[in-house]
mmCIF file of the N, C-alpha and C atoms, coordinates in Angstrom:
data_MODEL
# 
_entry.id   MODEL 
# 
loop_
_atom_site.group_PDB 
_atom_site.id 
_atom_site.type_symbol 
_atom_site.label_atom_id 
_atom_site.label_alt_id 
_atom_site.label_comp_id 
_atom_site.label_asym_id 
_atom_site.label_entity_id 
_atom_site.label_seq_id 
_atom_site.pdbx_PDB_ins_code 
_atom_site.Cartn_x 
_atom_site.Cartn_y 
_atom_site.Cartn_z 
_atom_site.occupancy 
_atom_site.B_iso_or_equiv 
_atom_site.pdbx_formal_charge 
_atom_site.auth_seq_id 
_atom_site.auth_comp_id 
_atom_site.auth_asym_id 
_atom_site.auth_atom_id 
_atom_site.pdbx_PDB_model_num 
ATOM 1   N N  . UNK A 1 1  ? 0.830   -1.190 0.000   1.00 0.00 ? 1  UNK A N  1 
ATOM 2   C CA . UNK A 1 1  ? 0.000   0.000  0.000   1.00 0.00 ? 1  UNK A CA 1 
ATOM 3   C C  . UNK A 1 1  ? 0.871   1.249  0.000   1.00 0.00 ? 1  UNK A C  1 
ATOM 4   N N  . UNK A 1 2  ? 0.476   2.261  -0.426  1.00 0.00 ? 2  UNK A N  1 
ATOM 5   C CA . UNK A 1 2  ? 1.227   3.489  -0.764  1.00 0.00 ? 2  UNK A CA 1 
ATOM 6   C C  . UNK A 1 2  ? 0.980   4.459  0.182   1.00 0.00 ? 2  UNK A C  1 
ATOM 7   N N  . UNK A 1 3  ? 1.330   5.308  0.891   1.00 0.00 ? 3  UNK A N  1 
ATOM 8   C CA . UNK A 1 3  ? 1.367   5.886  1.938   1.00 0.00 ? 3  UNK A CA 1 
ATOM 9   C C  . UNK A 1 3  ? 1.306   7.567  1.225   1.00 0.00 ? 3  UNK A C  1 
ATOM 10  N N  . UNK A 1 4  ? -0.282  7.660  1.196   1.00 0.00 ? 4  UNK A N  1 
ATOM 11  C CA . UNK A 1 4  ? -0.361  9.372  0.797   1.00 0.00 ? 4  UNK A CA 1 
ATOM 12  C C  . UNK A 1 4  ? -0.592  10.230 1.696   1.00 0.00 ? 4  UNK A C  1 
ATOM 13  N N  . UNK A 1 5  ? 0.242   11.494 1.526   1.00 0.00 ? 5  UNK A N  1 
ATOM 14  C CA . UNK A 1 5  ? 0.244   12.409 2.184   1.00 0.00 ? 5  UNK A CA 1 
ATOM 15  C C  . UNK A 1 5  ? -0.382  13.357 1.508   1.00 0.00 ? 5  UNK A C  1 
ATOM 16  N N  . UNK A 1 6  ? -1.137  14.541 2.073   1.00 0.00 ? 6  UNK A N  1 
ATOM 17  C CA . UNK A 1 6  ? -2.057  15.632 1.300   1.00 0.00 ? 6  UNK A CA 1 
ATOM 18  C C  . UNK A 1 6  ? -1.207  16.656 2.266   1.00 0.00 ? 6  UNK A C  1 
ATOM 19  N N  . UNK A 1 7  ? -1.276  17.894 1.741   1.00 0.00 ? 7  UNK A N  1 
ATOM 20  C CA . UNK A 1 7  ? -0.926  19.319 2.587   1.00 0.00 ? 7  UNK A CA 1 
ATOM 21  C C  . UNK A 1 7  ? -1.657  20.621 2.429   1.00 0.00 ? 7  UNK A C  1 
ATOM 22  N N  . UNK A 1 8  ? -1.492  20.914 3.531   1.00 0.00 ? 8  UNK A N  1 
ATOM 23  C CA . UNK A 1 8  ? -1.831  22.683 2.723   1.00 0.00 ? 8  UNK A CA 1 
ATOM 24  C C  . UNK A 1 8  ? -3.256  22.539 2.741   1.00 0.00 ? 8  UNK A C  1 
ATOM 25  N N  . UNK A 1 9  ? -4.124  23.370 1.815   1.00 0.00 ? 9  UNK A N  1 
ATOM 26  C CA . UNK A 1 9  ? -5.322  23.221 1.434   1.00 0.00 ? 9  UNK A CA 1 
ATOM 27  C C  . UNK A 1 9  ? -5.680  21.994 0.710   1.00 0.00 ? 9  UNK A C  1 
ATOM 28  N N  . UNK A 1 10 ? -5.085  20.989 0.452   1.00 0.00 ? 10 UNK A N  1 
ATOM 29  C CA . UNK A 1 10 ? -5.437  19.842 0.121   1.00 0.00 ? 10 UNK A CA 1 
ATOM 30  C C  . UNK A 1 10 ? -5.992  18.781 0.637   1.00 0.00 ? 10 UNK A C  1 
ATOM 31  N N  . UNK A 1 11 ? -5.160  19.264 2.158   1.00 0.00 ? 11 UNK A N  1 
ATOM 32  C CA . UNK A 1 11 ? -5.066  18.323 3.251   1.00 0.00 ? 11 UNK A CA 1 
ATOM 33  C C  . UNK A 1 11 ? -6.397  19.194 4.008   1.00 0.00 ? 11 UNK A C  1 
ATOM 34  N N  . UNK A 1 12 ? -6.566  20.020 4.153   1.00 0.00 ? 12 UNK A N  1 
ATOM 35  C CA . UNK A 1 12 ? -7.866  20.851 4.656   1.00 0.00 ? 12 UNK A CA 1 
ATOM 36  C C  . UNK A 1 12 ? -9.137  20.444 3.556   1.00 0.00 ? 12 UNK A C  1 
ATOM 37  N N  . UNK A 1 13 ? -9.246  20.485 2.363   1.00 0.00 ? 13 UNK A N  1 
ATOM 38  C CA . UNK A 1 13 ? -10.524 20.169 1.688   1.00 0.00 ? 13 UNK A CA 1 
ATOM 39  C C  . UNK A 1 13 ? -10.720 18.813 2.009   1.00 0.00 ? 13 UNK A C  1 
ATOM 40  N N  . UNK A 1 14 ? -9.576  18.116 2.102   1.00 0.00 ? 14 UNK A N  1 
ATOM 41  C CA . UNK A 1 14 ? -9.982  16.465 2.161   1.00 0.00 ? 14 UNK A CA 1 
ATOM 42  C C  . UNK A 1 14 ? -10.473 15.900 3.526   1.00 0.00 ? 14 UNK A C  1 
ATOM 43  N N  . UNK A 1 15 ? -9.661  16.625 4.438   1.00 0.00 ? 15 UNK A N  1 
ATOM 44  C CA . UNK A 1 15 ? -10.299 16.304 5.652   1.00 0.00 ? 15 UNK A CA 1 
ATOM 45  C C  . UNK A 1 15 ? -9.429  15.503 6.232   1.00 0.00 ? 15 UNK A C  1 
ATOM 46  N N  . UNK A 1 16 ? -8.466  15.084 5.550   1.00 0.00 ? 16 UNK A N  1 
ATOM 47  C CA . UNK A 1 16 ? -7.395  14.170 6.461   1.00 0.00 ? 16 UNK A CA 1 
ATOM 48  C C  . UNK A 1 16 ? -5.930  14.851 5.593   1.00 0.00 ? 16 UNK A C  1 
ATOM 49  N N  . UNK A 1 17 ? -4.623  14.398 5.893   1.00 0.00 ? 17 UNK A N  1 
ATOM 50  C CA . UNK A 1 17 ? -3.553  14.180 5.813   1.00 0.00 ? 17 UNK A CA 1 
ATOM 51  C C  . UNK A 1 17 ? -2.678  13.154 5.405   1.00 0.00 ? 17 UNK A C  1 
ATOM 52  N N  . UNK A 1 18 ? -3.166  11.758 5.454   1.00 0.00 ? 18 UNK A N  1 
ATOM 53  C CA . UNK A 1 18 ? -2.317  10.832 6.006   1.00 0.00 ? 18 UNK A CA 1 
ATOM 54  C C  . UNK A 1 18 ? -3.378  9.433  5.521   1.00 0.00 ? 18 UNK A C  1 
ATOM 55  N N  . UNK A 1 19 ? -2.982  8.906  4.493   1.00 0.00 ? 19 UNK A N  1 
ATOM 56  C CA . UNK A 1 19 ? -3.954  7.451  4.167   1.00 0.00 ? 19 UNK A CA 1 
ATOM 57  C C  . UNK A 1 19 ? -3.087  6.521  4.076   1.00 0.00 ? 19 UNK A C  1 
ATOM 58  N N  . UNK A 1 20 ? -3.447  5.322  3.829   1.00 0.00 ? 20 UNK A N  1 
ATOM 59  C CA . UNK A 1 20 ? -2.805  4.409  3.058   1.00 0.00 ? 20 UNK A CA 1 
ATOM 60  C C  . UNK A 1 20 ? -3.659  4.041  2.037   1.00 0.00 ? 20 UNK A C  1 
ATOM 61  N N  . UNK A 1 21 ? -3.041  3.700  0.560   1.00 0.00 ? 21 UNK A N  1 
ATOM 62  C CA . UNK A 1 21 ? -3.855  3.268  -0.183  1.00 0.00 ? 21 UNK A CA 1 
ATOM 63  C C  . UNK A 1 21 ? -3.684  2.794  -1.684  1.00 0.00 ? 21 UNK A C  1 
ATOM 64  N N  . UNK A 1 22 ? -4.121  1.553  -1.990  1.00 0.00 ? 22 UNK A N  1 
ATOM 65  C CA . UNK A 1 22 ? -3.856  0.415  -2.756  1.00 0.00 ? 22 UNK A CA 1 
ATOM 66  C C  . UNK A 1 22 ? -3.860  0.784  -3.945  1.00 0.00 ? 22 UNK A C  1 
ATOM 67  N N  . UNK A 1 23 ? -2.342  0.771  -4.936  1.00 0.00 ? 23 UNK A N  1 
ATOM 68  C CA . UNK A 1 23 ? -2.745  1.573  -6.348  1.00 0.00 ? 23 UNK A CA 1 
ATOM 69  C C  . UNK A 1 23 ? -1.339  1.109  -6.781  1.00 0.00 ? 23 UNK A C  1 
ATOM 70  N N  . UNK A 1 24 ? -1.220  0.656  -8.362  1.00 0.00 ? 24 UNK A N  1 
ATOM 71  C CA . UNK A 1 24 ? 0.024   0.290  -8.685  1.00 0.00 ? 24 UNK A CA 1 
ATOM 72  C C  . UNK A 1 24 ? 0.876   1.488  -9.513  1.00 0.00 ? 24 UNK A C  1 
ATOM 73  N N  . UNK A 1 25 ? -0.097  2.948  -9.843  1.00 0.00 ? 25 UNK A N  1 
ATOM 74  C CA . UNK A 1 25 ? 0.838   3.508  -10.342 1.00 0.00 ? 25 UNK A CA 1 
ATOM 75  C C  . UNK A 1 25 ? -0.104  5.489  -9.800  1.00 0.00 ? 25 UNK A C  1 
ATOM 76  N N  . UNK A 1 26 ? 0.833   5.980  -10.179 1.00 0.00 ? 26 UNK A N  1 
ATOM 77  C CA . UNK A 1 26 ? 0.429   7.747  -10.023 1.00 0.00 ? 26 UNK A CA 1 
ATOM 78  C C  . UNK A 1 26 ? -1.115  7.793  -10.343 1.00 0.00 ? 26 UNK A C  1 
ATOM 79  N N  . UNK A 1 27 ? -1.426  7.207  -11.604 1.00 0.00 ? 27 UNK A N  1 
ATOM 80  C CA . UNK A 1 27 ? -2.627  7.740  -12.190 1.00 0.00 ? 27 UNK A CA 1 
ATOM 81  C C  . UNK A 1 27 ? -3.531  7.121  -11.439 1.00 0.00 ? 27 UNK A C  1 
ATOM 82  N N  . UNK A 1 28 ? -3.496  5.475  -11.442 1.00 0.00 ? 28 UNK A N  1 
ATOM 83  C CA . UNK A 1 28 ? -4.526  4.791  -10.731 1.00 0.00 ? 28 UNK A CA 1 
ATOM 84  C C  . UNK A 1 28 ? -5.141  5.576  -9.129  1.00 0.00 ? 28 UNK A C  1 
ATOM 85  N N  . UNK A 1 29 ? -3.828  5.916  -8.344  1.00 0.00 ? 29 UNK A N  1 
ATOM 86  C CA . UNK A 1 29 ? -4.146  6.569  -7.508  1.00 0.00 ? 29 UNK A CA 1 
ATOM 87  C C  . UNK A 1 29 ? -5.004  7.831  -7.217  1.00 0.00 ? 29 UNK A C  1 
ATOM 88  N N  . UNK A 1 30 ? -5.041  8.767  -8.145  1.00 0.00 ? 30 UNK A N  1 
ATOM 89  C CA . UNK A 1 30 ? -5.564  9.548  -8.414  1.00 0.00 ? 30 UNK A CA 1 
ATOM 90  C C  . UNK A 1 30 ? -6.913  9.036  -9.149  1.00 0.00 ? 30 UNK A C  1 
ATOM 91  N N  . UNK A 1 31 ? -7.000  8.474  -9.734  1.00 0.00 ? 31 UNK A N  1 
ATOM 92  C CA . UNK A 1 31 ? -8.133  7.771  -9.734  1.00 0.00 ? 31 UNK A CA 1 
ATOM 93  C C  . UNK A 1 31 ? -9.084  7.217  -8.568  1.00 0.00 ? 31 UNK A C  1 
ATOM 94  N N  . UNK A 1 32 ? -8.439  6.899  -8.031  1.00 0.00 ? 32 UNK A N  1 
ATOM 95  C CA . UNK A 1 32 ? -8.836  6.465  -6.865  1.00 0.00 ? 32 UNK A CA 1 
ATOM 96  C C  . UNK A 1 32 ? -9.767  7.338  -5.787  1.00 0.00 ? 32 UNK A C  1 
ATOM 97  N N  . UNK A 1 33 ? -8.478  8.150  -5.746  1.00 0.00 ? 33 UNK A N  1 
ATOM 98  C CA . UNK A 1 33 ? -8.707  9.305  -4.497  1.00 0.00 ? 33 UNK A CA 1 
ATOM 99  C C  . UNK A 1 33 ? -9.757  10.175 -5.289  1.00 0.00 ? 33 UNK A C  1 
ATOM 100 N N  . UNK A 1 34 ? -10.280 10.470 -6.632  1.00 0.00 ? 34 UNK A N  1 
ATOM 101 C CA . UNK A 1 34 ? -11.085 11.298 -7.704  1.00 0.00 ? 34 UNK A CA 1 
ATOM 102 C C  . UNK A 1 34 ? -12.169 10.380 -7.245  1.00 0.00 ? 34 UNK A C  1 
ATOM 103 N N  . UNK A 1 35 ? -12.691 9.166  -7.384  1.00 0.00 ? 35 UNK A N  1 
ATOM 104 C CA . UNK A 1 35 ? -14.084 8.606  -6.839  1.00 0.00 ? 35 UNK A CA 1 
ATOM 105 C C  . UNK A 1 35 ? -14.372 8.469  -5.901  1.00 0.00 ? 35 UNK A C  1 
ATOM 106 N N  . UNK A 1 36 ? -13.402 8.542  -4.463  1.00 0.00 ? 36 UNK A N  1 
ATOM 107 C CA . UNK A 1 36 ? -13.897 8.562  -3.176  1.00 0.00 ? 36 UNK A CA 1 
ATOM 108 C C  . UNK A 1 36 ? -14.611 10.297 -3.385  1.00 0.00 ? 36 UNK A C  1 
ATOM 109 N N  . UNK A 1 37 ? -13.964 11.416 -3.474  1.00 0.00 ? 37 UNK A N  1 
ATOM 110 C CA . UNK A 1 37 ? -13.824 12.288 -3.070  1.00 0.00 ? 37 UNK A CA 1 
ATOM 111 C C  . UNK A 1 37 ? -13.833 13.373 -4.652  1.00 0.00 ? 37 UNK A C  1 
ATOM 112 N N  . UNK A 1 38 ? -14.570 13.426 -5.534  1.00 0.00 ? 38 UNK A N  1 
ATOM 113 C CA . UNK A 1 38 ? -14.647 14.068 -6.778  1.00 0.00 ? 38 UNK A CA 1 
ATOM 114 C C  . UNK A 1 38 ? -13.755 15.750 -6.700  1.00 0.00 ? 38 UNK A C  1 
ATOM 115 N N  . UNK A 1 39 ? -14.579 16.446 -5.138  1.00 0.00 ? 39 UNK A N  1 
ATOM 116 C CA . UNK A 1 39 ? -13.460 17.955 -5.412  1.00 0.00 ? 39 UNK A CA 1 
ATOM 117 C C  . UNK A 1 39 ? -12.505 17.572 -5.467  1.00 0.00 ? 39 UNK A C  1 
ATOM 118 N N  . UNK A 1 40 ? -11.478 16.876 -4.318  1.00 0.00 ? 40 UNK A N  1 
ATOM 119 C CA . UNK A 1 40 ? -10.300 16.881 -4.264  1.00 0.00 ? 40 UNK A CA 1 
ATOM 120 C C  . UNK A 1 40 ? -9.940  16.100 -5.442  1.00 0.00 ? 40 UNK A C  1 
ATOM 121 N N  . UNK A 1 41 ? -10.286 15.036 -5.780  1.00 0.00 ? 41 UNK A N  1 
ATOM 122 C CA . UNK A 1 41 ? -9.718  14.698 -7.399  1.00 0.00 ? 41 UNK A CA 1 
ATOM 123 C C  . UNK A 1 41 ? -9.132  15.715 -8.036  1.00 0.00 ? 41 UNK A C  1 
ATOM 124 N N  . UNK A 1 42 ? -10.407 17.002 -8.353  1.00 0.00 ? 42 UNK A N  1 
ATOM 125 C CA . UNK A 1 42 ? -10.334 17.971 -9.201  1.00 0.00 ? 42 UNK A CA 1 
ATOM 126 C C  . UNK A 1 42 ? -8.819  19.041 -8.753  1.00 0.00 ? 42 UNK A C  1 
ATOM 127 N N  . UNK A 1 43 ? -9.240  18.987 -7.161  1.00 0.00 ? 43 UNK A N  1 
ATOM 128 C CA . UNK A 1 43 ? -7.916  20.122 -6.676  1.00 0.00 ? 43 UNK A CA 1 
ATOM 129 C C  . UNK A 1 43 ? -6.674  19.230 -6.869  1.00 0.00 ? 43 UNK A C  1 
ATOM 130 N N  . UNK A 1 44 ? -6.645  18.057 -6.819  1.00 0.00 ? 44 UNK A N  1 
ATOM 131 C CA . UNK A 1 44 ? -5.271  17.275 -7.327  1.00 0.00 ? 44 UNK A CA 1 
ATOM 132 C C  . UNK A 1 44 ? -4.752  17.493 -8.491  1.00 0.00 ? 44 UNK A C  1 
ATOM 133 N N  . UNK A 1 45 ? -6.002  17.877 -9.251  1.00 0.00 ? 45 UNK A N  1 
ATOM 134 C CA . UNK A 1 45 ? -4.781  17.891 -10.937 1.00 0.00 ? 45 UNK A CA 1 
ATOM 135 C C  . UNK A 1 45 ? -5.000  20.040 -11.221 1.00 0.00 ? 45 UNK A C  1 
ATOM 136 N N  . UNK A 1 46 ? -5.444  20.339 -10.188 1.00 0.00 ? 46 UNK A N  1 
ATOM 137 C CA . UNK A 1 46 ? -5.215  21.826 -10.346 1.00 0.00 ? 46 UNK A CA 1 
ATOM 138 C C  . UNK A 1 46 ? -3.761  22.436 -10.661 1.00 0.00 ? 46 UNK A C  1 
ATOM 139 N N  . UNK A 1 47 ? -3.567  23.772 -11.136 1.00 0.00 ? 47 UNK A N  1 
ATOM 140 C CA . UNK A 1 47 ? -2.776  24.450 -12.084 1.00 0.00 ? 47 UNK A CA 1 
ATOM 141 C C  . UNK A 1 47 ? -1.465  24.323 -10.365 1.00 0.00 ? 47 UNK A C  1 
ATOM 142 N N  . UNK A 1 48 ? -0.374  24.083 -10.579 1.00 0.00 ? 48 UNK A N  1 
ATOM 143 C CA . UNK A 1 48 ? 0.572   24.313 -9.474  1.00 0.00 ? 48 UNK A CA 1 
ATOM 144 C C  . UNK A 1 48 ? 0.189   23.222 -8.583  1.00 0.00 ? 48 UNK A C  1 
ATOM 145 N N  . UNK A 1 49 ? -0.405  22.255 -8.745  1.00 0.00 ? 49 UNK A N  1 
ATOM 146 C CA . UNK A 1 49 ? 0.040   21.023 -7.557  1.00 0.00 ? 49 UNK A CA 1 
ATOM 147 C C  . UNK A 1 49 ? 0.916   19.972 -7.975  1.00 0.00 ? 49 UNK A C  1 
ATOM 148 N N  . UNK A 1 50 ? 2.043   19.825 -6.995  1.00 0.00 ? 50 UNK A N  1 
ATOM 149 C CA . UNK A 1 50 ? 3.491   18.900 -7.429  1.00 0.00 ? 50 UNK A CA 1 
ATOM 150 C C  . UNK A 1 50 ? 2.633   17.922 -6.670  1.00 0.00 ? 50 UNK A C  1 
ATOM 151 N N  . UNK A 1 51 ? 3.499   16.484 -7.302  1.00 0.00 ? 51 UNK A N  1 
ATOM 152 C CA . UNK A 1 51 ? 3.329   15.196 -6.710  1.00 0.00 ? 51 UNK A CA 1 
ATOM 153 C C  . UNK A 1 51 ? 5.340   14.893 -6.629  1.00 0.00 ? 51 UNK A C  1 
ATOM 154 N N  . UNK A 1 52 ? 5.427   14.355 -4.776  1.00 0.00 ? 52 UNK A N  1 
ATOM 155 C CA . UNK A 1 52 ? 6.568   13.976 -4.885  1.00 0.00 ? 52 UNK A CA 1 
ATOM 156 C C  . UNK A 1 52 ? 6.294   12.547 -4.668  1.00 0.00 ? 52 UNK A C  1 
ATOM 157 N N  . UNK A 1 53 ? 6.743   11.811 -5.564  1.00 0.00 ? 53 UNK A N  1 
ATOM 158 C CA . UNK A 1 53 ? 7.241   10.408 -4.628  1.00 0.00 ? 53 UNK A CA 1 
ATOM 159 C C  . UNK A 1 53 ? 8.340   9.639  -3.833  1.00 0.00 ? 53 UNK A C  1 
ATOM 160 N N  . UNK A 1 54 ? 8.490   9.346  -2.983  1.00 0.00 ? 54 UNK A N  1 
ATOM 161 C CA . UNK A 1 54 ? 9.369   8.883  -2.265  1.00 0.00 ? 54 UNK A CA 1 
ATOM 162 C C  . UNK A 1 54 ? 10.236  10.418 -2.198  1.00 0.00 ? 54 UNK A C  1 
ATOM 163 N N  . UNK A 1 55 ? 9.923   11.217 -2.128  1.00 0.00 ? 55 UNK A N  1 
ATOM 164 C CA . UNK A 1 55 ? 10.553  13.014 -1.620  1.00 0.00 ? 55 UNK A CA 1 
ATOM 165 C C  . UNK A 1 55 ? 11.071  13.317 -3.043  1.00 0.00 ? 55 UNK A C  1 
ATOM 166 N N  . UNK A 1 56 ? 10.867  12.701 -3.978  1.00 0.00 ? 56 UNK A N  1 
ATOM 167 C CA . UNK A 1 56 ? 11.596  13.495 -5.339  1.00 0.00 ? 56 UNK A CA 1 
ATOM 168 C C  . UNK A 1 56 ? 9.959   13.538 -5.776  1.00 0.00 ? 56 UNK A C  1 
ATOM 169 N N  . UNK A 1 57 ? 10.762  15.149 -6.537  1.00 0.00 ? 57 UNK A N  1 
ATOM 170 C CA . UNK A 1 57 ? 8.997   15.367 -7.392  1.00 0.00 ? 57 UNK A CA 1 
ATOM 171 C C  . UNK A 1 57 ? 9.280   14.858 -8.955  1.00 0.00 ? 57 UNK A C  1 
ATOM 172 N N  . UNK A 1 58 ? 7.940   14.706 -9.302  1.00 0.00 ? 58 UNK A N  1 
ATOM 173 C CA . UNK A 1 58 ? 7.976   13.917 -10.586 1.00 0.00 ? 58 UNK A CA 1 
ATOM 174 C C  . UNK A 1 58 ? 6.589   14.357 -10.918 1.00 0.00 ? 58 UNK A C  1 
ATOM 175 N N  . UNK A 1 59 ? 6.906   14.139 -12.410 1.00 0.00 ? 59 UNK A N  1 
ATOM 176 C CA . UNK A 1 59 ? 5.786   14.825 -13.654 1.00 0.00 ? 59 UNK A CA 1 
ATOM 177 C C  . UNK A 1 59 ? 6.296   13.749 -14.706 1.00 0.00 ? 59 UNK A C  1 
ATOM 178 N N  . UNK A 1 60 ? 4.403   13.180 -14.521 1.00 0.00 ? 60 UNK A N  1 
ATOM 179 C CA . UNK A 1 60 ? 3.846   12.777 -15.556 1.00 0.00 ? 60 UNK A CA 1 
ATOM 180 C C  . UNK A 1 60 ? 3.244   11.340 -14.911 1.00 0.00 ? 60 UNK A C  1 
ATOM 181 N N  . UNK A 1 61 ? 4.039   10.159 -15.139 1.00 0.00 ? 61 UNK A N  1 
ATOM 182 C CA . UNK A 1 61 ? 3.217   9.207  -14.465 1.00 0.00 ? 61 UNK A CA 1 
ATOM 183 C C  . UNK A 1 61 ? 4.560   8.123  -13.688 1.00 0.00 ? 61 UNK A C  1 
ATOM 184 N N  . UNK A 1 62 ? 4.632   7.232  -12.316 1.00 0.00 ? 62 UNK A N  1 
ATOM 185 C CA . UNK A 1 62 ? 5.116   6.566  -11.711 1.00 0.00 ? 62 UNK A CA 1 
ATOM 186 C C  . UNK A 1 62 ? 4.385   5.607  -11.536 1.00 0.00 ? 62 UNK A C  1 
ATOM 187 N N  . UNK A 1 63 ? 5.386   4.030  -11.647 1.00 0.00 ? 63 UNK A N  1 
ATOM 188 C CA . UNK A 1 63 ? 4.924   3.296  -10.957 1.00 0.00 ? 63 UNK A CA 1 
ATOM 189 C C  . UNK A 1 63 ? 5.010   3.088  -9.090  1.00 0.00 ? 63 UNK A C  1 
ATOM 190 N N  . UNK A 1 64 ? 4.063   2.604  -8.562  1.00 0.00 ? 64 UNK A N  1 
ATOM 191 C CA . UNK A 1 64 ? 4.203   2.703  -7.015  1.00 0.00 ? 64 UNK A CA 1 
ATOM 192 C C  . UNK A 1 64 ? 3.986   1.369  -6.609  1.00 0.00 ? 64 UNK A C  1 
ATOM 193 N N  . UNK A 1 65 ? 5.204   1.391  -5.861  1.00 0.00 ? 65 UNK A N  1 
ATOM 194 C CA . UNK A 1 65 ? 5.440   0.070  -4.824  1.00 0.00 ? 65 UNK A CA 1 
ATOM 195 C C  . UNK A 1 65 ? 4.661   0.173  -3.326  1.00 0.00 ? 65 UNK A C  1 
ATOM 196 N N  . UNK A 1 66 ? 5.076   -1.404 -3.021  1.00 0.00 ? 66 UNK A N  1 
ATOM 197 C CA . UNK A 1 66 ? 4.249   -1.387 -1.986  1.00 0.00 ? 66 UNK A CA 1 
ATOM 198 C C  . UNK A 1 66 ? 4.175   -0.240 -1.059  1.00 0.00 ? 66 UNK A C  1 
ATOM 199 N N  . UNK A 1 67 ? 5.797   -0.074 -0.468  1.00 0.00 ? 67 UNK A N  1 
ATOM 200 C CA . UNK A 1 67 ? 6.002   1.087  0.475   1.00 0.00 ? 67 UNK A CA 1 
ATOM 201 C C  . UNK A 1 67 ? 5.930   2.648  0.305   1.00 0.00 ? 67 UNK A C  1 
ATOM 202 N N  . UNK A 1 68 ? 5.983   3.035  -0.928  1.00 0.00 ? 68 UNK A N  1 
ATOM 203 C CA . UNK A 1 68 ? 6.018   4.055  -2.001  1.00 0.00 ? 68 UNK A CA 1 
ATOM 204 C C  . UNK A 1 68 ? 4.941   5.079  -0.861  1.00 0.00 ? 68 UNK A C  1 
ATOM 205 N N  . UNK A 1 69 ? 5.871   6.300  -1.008  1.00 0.00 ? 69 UNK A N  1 
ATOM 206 C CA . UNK A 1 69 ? 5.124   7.227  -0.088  1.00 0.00 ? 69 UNK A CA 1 
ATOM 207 C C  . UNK A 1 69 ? 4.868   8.804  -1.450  1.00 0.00 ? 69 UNK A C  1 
ATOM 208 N N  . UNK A 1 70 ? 3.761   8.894  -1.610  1.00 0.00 ? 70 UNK A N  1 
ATOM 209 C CA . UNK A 1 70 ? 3.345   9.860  -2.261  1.00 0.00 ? 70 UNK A CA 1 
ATOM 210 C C  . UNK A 1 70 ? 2.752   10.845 -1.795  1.00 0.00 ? 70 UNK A C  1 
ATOM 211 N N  . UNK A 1 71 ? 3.365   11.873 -1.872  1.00 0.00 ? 71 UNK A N  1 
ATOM 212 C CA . UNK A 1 71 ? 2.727   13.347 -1.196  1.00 0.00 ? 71 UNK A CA 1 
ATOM 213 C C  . UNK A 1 71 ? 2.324   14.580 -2.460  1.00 0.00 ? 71 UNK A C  1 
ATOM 214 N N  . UNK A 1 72 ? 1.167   14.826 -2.034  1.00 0.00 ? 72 UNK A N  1 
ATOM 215 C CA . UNK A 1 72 ? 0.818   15.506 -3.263  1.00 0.00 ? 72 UNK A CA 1 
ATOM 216 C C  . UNK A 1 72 ? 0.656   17.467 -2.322  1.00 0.00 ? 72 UNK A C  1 
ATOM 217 N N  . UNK A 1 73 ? 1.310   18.166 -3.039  1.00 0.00 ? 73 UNK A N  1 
ATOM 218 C CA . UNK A 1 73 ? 1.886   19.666 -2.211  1.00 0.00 ? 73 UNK A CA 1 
ATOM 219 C C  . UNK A 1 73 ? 1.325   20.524 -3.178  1.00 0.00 ? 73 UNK A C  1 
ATOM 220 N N  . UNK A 1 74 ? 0.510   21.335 -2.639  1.00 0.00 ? 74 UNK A N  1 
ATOM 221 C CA . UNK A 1 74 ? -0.271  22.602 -3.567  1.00 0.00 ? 74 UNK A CA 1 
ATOM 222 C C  . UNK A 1 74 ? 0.808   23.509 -3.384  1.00 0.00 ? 74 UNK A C  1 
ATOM 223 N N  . UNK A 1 75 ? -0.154  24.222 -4.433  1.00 0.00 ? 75 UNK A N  1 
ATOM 224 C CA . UNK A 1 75 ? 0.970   25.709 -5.009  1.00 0.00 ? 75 UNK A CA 1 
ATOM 225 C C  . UNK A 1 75 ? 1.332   26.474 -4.031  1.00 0.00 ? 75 UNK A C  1 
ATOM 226 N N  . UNK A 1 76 ? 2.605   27.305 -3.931  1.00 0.00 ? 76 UNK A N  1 
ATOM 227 C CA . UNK A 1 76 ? 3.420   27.826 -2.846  1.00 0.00 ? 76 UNK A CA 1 
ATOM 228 C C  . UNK A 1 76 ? 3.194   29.218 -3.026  1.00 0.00 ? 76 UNK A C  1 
ATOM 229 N N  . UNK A 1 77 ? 2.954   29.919 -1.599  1.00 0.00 ? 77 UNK A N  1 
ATOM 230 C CA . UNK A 1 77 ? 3.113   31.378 -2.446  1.00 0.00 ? 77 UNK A CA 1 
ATOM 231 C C  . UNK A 1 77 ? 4.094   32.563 -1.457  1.00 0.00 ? 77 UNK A C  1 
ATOM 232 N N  . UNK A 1 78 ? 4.280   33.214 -1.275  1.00 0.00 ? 78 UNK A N  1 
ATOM 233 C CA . UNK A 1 78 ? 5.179   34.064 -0.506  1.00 0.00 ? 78 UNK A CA 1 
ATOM 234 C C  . UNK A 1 78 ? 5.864   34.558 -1.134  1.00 0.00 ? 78 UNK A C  1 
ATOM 235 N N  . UNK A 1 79 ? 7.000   35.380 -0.502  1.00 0.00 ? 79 UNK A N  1 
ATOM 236 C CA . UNK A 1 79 ? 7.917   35.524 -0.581  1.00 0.00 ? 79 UNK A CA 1 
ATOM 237 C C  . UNK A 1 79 ? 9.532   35.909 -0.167  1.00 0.00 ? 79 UNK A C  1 
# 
C-alpha cells in the first residue's frame, strides 16, 4: 500500500492528511482518491500542484510500490 500524504489546502478540503492506499501507479491513484472524493480529485490535478514520490517530485506518471510514499503539495506562495 502506498502511503499518501495531502498538505496545505489539500489536506484541509480532504479532511485528512495521512492514508494508506492500494494503487500500482500515479494515475490509478488519483483515480482512486477522484471517486472517493470528486473535489479533491479535481484540486489534485489543479494548475501548481506537485506530486513527490518517495521526496523526489515527478511529472507525468510513476509506478508505485508497496512502500512508495506519495505526497501531493499545492501551489506555494510568498515571498
Amino acid at each position: 500500500m502506498a502511503r499518501v500524504l495531502l498538505f496545505g489546502r489539500l489536506a484541509d478540503q480532504a479532511g485528512w492528511r495521512e492514508r494508506s492506499v492500494e494503487a500500482a501507479s500515479l494515475a490509478a491513484l488519483r483515480d482512486l482518491l477522484a471517486a472517493a472524493d470528486p473535489d479533491l480529485g479535481e484540486a489534485l490535478g489543479g494548475p501548481g500542484v506537485q506530486v513527490a514520490v518517495d521526496k523526489a517530485i515527478v511529472r507525468g506518471e510513476a509506478t508505485l510500490a508497496a512502500a512508495t510514499e506519495v505526497a501531493f503539495l499545492p501551489p506555494m506562495s510568498g515571498g
